[in-house]
C-alpha positions in Angstrom: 122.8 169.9 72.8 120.4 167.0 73.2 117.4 169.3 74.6 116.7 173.2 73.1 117.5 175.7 75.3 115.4 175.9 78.1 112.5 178.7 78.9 110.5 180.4 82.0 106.8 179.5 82.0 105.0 182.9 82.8 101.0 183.0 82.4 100.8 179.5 80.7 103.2 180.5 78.4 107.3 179.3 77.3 109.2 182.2 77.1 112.8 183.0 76.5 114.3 185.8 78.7 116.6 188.0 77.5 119.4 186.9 80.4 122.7 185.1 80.4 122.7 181.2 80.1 124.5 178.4 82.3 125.1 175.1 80.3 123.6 172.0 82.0 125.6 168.9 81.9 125.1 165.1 81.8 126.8 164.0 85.3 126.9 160.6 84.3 129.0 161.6 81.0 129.8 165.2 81.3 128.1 165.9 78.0 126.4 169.6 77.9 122.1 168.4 77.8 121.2 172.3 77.3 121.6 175.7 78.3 119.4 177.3 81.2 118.3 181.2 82.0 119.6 182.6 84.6 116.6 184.8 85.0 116.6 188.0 87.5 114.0 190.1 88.9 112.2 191.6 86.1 111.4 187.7 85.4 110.0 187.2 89.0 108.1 189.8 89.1 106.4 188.9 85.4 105.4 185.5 87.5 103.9 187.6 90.1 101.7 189.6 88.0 100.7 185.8 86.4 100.2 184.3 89.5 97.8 187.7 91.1 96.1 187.4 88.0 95.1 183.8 88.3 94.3 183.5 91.9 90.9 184.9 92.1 89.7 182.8 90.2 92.0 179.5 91.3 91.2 180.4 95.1 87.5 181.1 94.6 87.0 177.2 92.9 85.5 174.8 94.9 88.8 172.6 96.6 87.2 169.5 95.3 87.0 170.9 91.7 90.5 171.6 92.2 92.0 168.5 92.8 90.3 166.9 90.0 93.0 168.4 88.2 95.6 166.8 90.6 93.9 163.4 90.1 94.4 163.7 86.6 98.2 165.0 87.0 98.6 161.6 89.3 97.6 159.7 86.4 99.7 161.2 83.8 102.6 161.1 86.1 102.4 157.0 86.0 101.5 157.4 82.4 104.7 158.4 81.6 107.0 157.5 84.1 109.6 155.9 81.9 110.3 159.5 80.4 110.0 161.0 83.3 112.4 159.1 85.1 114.6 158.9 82.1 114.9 162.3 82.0 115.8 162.3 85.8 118.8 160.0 84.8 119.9 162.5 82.6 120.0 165.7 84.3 120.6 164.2 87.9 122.8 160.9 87.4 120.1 159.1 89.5 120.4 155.1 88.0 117.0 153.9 86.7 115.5 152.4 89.8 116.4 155.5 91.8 114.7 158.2 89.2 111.6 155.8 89.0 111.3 155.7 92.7 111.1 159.3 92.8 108.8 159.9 89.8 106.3 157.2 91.9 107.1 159.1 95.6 105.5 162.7 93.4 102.5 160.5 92.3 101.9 159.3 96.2 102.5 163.1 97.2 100.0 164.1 94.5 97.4 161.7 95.9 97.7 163.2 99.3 96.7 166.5 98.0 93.9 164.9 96.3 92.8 163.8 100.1 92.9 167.7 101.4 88.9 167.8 100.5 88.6 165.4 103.4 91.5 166.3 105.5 91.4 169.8 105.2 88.0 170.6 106.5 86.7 173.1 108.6 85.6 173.8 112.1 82.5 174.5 113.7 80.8 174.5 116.9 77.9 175.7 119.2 80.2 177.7 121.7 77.1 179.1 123.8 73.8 179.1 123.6 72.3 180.7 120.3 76.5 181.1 119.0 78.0 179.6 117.0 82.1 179.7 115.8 83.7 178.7 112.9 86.8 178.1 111.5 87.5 178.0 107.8 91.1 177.8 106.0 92.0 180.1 103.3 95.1 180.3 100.7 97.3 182.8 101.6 98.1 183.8 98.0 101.2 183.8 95.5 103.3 181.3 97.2 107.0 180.2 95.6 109.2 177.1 96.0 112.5 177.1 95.8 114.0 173.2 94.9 117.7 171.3 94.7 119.4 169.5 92.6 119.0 166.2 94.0 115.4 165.5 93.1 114.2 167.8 90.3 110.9 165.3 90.1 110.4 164.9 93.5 110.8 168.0 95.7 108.8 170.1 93.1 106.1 168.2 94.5 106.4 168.5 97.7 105.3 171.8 97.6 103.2 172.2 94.0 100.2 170.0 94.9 99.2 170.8 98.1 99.8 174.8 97.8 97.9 174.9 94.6 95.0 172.1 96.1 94.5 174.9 99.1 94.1 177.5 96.6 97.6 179.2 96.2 99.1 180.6 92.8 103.0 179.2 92.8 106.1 180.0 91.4 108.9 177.4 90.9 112.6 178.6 91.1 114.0 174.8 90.5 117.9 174.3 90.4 119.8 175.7 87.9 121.5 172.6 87.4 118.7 170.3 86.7 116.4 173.0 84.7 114.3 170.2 82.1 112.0 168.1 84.6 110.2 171.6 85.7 109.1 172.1 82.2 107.6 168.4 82.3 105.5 169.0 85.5 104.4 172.1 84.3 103.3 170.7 80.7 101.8 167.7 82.6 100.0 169.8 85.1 98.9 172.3 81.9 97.4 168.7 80.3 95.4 168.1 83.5 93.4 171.1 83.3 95.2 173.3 85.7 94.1 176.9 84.3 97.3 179.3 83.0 99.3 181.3 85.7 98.8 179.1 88.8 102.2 177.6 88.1 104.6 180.0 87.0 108.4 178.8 86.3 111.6 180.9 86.8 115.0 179.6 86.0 118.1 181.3 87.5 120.4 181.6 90.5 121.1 183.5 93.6 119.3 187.0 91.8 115.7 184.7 91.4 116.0 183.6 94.9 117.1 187.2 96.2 114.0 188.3 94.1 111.4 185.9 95.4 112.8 186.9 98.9 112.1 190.4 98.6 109.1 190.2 96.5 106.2 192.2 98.2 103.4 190.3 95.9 104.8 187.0 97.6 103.2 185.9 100.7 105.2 182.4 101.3 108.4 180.7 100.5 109.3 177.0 101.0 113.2 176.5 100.4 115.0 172.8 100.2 118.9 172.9 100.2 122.2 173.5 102.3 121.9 174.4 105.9 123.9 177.6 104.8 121.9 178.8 102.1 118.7 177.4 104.0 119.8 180.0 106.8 120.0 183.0 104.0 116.8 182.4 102.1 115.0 182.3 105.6 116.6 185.2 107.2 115.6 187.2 104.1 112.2 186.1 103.7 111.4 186.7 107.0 113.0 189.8 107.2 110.2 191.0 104.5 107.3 189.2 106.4 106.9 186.7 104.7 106.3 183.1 106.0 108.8 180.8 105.4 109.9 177.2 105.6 113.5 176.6 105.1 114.8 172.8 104.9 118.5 172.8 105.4 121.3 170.0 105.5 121.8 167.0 107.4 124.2 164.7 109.0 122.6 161.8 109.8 123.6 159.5 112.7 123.2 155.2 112.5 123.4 154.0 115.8 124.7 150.3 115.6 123.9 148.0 118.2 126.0 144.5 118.8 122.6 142.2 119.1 121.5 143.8 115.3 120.6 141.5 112.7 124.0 141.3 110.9 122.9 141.6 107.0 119.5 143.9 107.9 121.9 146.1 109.1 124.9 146.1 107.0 122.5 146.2 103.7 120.6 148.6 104.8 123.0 151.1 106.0 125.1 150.7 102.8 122.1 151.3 100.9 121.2 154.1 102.6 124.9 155.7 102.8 125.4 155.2 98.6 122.0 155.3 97.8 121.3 158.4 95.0 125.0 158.5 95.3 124.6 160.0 98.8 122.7 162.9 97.5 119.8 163.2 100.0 119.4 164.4 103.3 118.2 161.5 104.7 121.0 159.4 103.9 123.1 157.6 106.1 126.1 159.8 107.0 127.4 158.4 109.9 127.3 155.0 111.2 127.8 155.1 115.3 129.4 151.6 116.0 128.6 150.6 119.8 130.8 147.9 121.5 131.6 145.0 119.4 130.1 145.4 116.0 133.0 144.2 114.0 131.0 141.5 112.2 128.6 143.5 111.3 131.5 146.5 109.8 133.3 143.4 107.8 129.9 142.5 105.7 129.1 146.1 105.2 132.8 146.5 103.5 131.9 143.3 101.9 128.4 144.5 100.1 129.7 147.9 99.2 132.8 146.3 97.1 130.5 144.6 95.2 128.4 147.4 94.0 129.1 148.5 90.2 129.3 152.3 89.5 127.4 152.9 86.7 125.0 149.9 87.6 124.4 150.4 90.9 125.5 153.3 91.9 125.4 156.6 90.1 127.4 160.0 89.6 127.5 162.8 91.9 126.2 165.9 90.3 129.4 167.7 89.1 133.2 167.7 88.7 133.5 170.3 92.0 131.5 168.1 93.8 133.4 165.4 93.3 136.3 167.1 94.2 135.0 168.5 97.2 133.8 164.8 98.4 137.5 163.7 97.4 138.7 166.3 99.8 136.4 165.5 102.4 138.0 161.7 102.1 142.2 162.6 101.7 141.5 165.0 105.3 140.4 162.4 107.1 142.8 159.7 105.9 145.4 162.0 107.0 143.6 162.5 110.1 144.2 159.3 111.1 141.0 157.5 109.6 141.3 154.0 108.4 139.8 154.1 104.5 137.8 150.2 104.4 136.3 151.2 101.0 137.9 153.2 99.3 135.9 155.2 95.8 138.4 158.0 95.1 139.6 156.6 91.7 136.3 155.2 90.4 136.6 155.0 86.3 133.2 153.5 84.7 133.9 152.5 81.4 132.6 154.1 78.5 131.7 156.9 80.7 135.0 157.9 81.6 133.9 162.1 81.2 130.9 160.8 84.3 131.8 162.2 87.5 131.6 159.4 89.8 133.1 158.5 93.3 132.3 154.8 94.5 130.7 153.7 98.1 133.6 154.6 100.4 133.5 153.6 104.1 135.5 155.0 106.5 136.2 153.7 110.4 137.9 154.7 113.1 137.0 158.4 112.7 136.8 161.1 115.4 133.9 163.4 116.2 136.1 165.8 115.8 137.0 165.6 112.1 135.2 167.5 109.5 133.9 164.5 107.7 131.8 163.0 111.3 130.6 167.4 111.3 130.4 168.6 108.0 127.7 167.1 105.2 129.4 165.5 102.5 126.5 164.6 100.1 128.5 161.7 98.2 128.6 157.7 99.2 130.6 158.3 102.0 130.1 156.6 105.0 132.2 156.9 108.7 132.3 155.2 111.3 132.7 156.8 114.9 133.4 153.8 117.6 130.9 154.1 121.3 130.7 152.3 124.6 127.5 152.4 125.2 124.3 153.4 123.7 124.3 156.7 126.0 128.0 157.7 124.5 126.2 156.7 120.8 123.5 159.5 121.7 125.8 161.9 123.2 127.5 161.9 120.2 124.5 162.2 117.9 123.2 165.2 119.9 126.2 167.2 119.6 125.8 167.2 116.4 124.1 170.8 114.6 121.8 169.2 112.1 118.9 167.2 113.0 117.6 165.6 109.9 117.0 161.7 111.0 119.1 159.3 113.0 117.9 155.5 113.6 119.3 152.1 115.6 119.8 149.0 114.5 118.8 146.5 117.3 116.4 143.4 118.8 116.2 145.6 121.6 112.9 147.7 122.3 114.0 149.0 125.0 117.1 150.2 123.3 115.4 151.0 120.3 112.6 153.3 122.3 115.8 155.1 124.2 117.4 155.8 120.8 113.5 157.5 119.6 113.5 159.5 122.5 116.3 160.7 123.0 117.8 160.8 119.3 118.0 164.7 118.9 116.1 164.6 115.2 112.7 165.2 113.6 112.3 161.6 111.8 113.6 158.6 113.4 114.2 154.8 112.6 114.7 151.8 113.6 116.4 149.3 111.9 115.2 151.6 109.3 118.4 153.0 107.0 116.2 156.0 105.4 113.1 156.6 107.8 111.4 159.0 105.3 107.8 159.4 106.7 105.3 158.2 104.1 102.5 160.2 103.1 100.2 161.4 104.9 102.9 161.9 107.9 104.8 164.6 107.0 108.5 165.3 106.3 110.1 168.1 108.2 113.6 167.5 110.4 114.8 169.3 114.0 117.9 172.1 114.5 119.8 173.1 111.8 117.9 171.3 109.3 114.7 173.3 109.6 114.3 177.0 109.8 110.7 177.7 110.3 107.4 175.8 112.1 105.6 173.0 110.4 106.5 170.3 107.9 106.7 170.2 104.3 104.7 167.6 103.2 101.5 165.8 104.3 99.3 167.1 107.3 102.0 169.5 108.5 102.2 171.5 105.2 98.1 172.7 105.7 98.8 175.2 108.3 102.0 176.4 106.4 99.8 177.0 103.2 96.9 178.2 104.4 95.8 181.1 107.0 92.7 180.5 109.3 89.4 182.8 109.0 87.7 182.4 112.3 83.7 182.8 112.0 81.5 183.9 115.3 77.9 184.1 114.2 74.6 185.0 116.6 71.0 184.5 115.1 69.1 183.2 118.2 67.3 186.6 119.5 66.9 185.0 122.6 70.9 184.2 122.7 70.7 187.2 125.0 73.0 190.3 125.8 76.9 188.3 126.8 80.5 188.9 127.2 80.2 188.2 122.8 78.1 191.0 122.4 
C-alpha cells in the first residue's frame, strides 16, 4: 500500500481502533492506496466525549477569535493545493483540474465562514418605551457530518467551517471509500490553531452512521448522498430529536431551446453531463430537446468523441459502479434508445485495471425508462424529445428529485418561464452546473433535500445555530404593561 493504514482522530489525537478494515482502491488503476476502519459505536461515542469536552471552551471564544483559525486554514489550503488535489486524484479518480477546482471551491467556502463575524450578528431593538429585545445566536453543540465519495475535499467543508465558526464541536464520518483527505483537513485545521477535540474523525460504514443517528450527546446531523440513504439517515435522526439536514440525489433536467447558441450549449452541457465523470448532483442528467435542436445534438456528439479518458475525463469510483452505469446503458438500448456516444468499452492505456466508462449520450429516450428516472452518477447523458417549452417543464416536474434544472435560450421570456416554473432549488440558464457561489447557499427541492435550510452560505446559520431571545426593562418609569 502507497498510504499506512488509516486512523480515527479522537481528542486531537490518531488512533487505531481495534475494528475490521475495508481496502481503499485507486479508481483510476485499481491499485489498493490503504486500508480504512470500519469503526462502530464505541468509536462515536469516544468523539462525543472529545467533542463535550472541548465545546465549553470553543463555544465560549469570542466568533472573531475563532475564525482566525479559519483564515489561517484558508491559507494553508492554497498552500498546498497541489497535494491536496493530488491526493483527490488518487482516492477519487477526479483528473487534475477537477480535484484542484475542488480544493479552491473549500478555500472560497472557508472564507465565507471567516465573514460570519459580520454576517452572523445579532438583533436588537427598542420594542416599547423603556424595553428593549434582543436576539443573539448560539451553537447548538456536538454537531456531525456525514460526506460521499465524490468530493472528499470539498463537501467536508461544507459543513466543518461554518459549524465550528458558530461555535459547534464536529464529528466527521467521511466515506469509507475515500478515507485519506479527512486526515489532511484535520492535520491542516490542527496547524491553524484549531484547539484538540473540535474536530473529531470516525471512519466506518452503515454502524458509524447508525451511531451518530442515535447518539443522545449529538444535537445535529448534516448528511450528503443517495436520495435513499438520505431518506434513512433523516428519518433516524429525527426520530431521536435531533435536527437534521439530509441532501439526497438528483436528476437533473437541461431544457434545450431551438434559438440557443449552438456551441454555448452543446459544450456546456457535455461538460456538465461528463464532468467528474458524472459524479455530482448537479450534473447534467438529462438533456430535454424542444422542437428542432438537431444541430445543436450533432455538435454535442461531436465534442464528447473527442474527449480522452484518462486526459479529460476520469474513472468512476469502482468496478460495481461501473457495472451498474453499464447496466443502466444496455436497458435502455434495448428499450428502444438510440446510443450517439457510446463509453461502454472504454480501455485507457496503461491503466487498463482503471474503471472507466467514456461520455455516452443517449437520444430518443422515453420518460418512462429507468435511465430519464433513476440517477446514474456516470457520464451519461439522455435525451427526451418536447414540443414545446410547457411539455419540456411538464416533464421536468414529474420528475421526484429536484436538485437543479436550467435552459438554454436567447429568450428571457422563455428563460424566466423555465426559473419559475422549473420544479428545483438552483436553476440556470444557459448555465450547465448552476451551483450557487458562496455566500448564496446550496440546498436543492423534493427528493433531494430532507430537512429546512441550506447547506452552505447564509442558509447554513440557522441550521447551526439556535436563537436566544433577550427582553430586558431598566427604565423605572417603563411602567406596569402587558411585558410585565
Amino acid at each position: 500500500m502507497k498510504y499506512a493504514e488509516v486512523q480515527n482522530c479522537i481528542g486531537g489525537a490518531f488512533v487505531s481502533p481495534d475494528a475490521p478494515t475495508l481496502d481503499v482502491y485507486n479508481p483510476s488503476s485499481g491499485e489498493i492506496l490503504s486500508r480504512v476502519p470500519l469503526s462502530g459505536g464505541r468509536e462515536v461515542d469516544a468523539a462525543v466525549t472529545a467533542a463535550r469536552a472541548a465545546f465549553p471552551a470553543w463555544s465560549a471564544t469570542p466568533i472573531r477569535e475563532r475564525v482566525q483559525v479559519l483564515y489561517r486554514y484558508k491559507t494553508l489550503l492554497e498552500r498546498h493545493i497541489d497535494e491536496l488535489a493530488a491526493l483527490v486524484t488518487e482516492e477519487n479518480g477526479k483528473i487534475a483540474n477537477e480535484a484542484r477546482a475542488e480544493v479552491l471551491k473549500s478555500a472560497e467556502l472557508t472564507e465565507f465562514a471567516c465573514s460570519l463575524p459580520q454576517i452572523a450578528t445579532g438583533e436588537v431593538l427598542e420594542v416599547s418605551r423603556g424595553v428593549e429585545c434582543r436576539v443573539e445566536r448560539y451553537p447548538v453543540g456536538v454537531v456531525a457530518a456525514i460526506t460521499p465519495f465524490n468530493f472528499p475535499n470539498m463537501v467536508p467543508n461544507w459543513s466543518i467551517p461554518n459549524a465550528i465558526a458558530l461555535g459547534n464541536c464536529m464529528i466527521l464520518k467521511p466515506s469509507e471509500v475515500v478515507p485519506l483527505s479527512a486526515r489532511r483537513i484535520v492535520e491542516l485545521l490542527a496547524e491553524a490553531g484549531l484547539p484538540p477535540g473540535v474536530l473529531q474523525v470516525v471512519h466506518g460504514g452503515r454502524d458509524v452512521v447508525e451511531a451518530i443517528c442515535d447518539h443522545p450527546g449529538i444535537a445535529a446531523v448534516s448528511f450528503v448522498g443517495s436520495t435513499k440513504i438520505a431518506q434513512v439517515v433523516y428519518r433516524r435522526a429525527t426520530g431521536n430529536l435531533k435536527r437534521c439536514l439530509a441532501l439526497g440525489g438528483a436528476k437533473n433536467h437541461l431544457i434545450v431551446m431551438p434559438d440557443a447558441d449552438r456551441e454555448m450549449a452543446a459544450t456546456n452541457i457535455v461538460a456538465s453531463m461528463s464532468g467528474c465523470a458524472g459524479q455530482r448532483c448537479m450534473a447534467a442528467s438529462v438533456m430535454v430537446a424542444v422542437s428542432a435542436t438537431e444541430h445543436i445534438i450533432a455538435r454535442m456528439a461531436e465534442v464528447a468523441r473527442k474527449m480522452v479518458p484518462g486526459k479529460d475525463l476520469g474513472p468512476v469510483i469502482s468496478a460495481a459502479a461501473k457495472e451498474r452505469i453499464t447496466r443502466y446503458i444496455d436497458e435502455a438500448e434495448a428499450a428502444g434508445a438510440t446510443v450517439l456516444v457510446d463509453g461502454r468499452k472504454t480501455v485507457v492505456t496503461g491503466k487498463e485495471g482503471g474503471y472507466y466508462i467514456g461520455p455516452t449520450i443517449l437520444d430518443h429516450v422515453t420518460p418512462d425508462m429507468a435511465i430519464a428516472q433513476e440517477e446514474v452518477f456516470g457520464p451519461v447523458l439522455v435525451i427526451i424529445r418536447a414540443k414545446s417549452v410547457e411539455d419540456a417543464i411538464r416533464i421536468e416536474n414529474a420528475s421526484p428529485y429536484g436538485n437543479a434544472a436550467s435552459v438554454f435560450t436567447e429568450s428571457g421570456g422563455v428563460a424566466r418561464y423555465v426559473m419559475e416554473h422549473a420544479s428545483a432549488g438552483m436553476v440556470g440558464v444557459n448555465v450547465g452546473v448552476p451551483v450557487p457561489r458562496e455566500p448564496f447557499s446550496f440546498g436543492g427541492w423534493n427528493d433531494s433535500r430532507f430537512g429546512v435550510g441550506d447547506i452552505t452560505g447564509r442558509g447554513s446559520i440557522e441550521f447551526w445555530t439556535q436563537a436566544k431571545k433577550m427582553t430586558t426593562k431598566w427604565n423605572k418609569e417603563a411602567g406596569v404593561n402587558w411585558m410585565s
